[in-house]
C-alpha positions in Angstrom: -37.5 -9.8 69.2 -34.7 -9.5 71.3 -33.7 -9.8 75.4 -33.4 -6.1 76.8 -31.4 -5.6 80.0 -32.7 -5.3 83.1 -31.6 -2.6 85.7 -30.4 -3.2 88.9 -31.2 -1.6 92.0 -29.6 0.8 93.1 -29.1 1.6 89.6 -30.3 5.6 89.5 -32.1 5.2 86.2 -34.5 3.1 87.7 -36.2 6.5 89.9 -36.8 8.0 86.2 -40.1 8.5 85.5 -42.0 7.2 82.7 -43.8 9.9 79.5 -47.0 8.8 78.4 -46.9 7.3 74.7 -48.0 9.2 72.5 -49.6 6.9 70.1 -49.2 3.0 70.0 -47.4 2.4 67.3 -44.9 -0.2 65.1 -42.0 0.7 67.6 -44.6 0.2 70.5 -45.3 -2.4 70.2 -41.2 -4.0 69.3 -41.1 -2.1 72.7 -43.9 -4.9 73.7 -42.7 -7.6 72.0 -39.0 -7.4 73.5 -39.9 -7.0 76.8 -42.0 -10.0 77.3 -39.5 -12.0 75.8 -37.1 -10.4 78.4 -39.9 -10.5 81.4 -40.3 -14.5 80.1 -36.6 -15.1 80.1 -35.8 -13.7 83.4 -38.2 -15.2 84.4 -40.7 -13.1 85.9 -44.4 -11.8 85.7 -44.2 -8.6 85.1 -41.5 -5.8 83.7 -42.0 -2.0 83.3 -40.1 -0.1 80.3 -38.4 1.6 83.1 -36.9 -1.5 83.8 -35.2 -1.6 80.7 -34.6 1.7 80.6 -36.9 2.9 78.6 -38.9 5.9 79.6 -42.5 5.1 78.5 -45.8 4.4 80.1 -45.4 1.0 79.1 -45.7 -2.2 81.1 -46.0 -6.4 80.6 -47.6 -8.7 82.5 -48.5 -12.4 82.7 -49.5 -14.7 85.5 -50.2 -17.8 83.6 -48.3 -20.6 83.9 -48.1 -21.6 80.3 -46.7 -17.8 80.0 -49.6 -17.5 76.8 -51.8 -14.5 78.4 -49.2 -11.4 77.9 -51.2 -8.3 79.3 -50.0 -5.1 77.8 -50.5 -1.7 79.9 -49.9 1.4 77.9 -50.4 4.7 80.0 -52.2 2.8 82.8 -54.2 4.7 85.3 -55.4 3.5 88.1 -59.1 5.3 89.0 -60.2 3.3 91.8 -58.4 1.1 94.9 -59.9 -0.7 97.6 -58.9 -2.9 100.5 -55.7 -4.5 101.7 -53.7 -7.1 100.5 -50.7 -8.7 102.1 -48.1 -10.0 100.1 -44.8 -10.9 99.3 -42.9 -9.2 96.6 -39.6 -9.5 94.5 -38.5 -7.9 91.5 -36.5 -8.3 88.0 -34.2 -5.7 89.3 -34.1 -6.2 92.7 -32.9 -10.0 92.1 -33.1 -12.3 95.3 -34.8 -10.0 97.8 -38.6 -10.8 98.6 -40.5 -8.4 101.0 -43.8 -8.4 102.6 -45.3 -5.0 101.1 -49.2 -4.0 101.9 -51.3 -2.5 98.6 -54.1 -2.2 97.3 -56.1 -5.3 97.1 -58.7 -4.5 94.5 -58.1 -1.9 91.7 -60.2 -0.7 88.8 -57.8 0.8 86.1 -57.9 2.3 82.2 -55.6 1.7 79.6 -54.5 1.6 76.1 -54.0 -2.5 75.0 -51.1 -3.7 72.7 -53.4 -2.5 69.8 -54.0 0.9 70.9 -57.2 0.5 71.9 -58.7 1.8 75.2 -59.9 -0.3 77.8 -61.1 -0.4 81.0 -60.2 -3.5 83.7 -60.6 -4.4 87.2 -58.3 -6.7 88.8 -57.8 -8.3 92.2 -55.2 -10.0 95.2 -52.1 -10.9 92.3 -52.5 -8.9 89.6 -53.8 -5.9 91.8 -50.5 -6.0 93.5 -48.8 -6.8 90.4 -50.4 -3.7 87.9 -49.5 -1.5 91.4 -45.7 -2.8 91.4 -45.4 -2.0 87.8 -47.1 1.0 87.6 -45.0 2.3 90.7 -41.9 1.4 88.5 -43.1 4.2 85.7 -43.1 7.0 88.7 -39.6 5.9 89.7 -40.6 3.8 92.8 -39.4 0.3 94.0 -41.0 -1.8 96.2 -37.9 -1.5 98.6 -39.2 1.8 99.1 -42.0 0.4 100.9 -39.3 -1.5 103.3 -37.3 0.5 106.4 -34.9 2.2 105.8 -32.4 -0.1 107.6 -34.0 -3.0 105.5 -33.4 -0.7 102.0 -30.0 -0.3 102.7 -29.0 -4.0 103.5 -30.9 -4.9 99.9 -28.5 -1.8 98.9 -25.2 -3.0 100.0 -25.9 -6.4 99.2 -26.8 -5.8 95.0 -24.1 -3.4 95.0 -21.9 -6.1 96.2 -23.1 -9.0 93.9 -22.7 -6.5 91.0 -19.3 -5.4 92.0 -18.1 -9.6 91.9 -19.6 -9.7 88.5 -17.8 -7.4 87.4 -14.6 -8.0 88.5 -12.5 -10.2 85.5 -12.1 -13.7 87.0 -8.9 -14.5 88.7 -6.5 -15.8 86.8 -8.5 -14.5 83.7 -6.3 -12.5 80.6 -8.1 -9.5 79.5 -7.4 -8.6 75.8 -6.3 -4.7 75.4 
């Protein structure tokens, strides 16, 4: 297994959108594998393959707090949604920003598991807004989006400026040529 980067907003390769798999396979499932080590490292609860830029229907999620009940979502599709649910979100590559976004509350969703299989699920309040989050990730969409304008272009100038002072070579630092 290994620890795949995350994007960072405003990173552009975060609005790609996601193909569907075309069969769950060996490399699938690595895909699987690496990113909930990465989504468990970060730490988070959930990661989409966009994420790490990888352009597949793909996404990881687990709520527990022993971080033992990985849920794997290959070509998700959400076929029903109901209510309203409040809540505030953050994100693996929006690091540091949490926003009040409204979704969803319940959702009743089908899927392909780790093992290929199809399944059907329903899920409410958390992991509603958490599949939602994800799945909006494979169509290119951020939870920023949901924000104003004004508010997406503070969150904007404020990663592009933490990732502009990690880049820059310490002061004082020799850089080898």
């Amino acid at each position: 297994m290994a620890i795949l980067d995350i994007l960072r907003f405003p990173d552009p390769r975060l609005r790609n959108k996601a193909k569907p798999v075309a069969q769950v396979d060996d490399a699938v499932r690595r895909l699987i594998d690496d990113m909930l080590e990465t989504m468990y490292e970060a730490p988070g609860i959930g990661l989409a393959a966009t994420q790490v830029n990888v352009a597949k229907r793909v996404v990881v999620i687990d709520l527990s707090e022993e971080k033992n009940q990985p849920l794997c979502l290959v070509n998700a599709q959400i076929l029903e949604m109901d209510g309203v649910e409040q809540m505030e979100e953050g994100c693996l590559s929006v690091p540091g920003v949490y926003e009040t976004v409204i979704r969803a509350q319940h959702i009743r969703l089908k899927a392909l598991g780790r093992d290929g299989i199809p399944f059907e699920m329903e899920a409410d309040d958390l992991l509603a807004v958490c599949i939602q989050h994800e799945l909006d990730h494979l169509e290119g969409k951020l939870f920023v989006d949901y924000l104003s304008s004004l508010k997406r272009q503070r969150i904007r100038k404020k990663l592009e400026k933490e990732n502009r002072q990690q880049e820059a070579p310490e002061a004082g630092a020799h850089q080898v040529i």
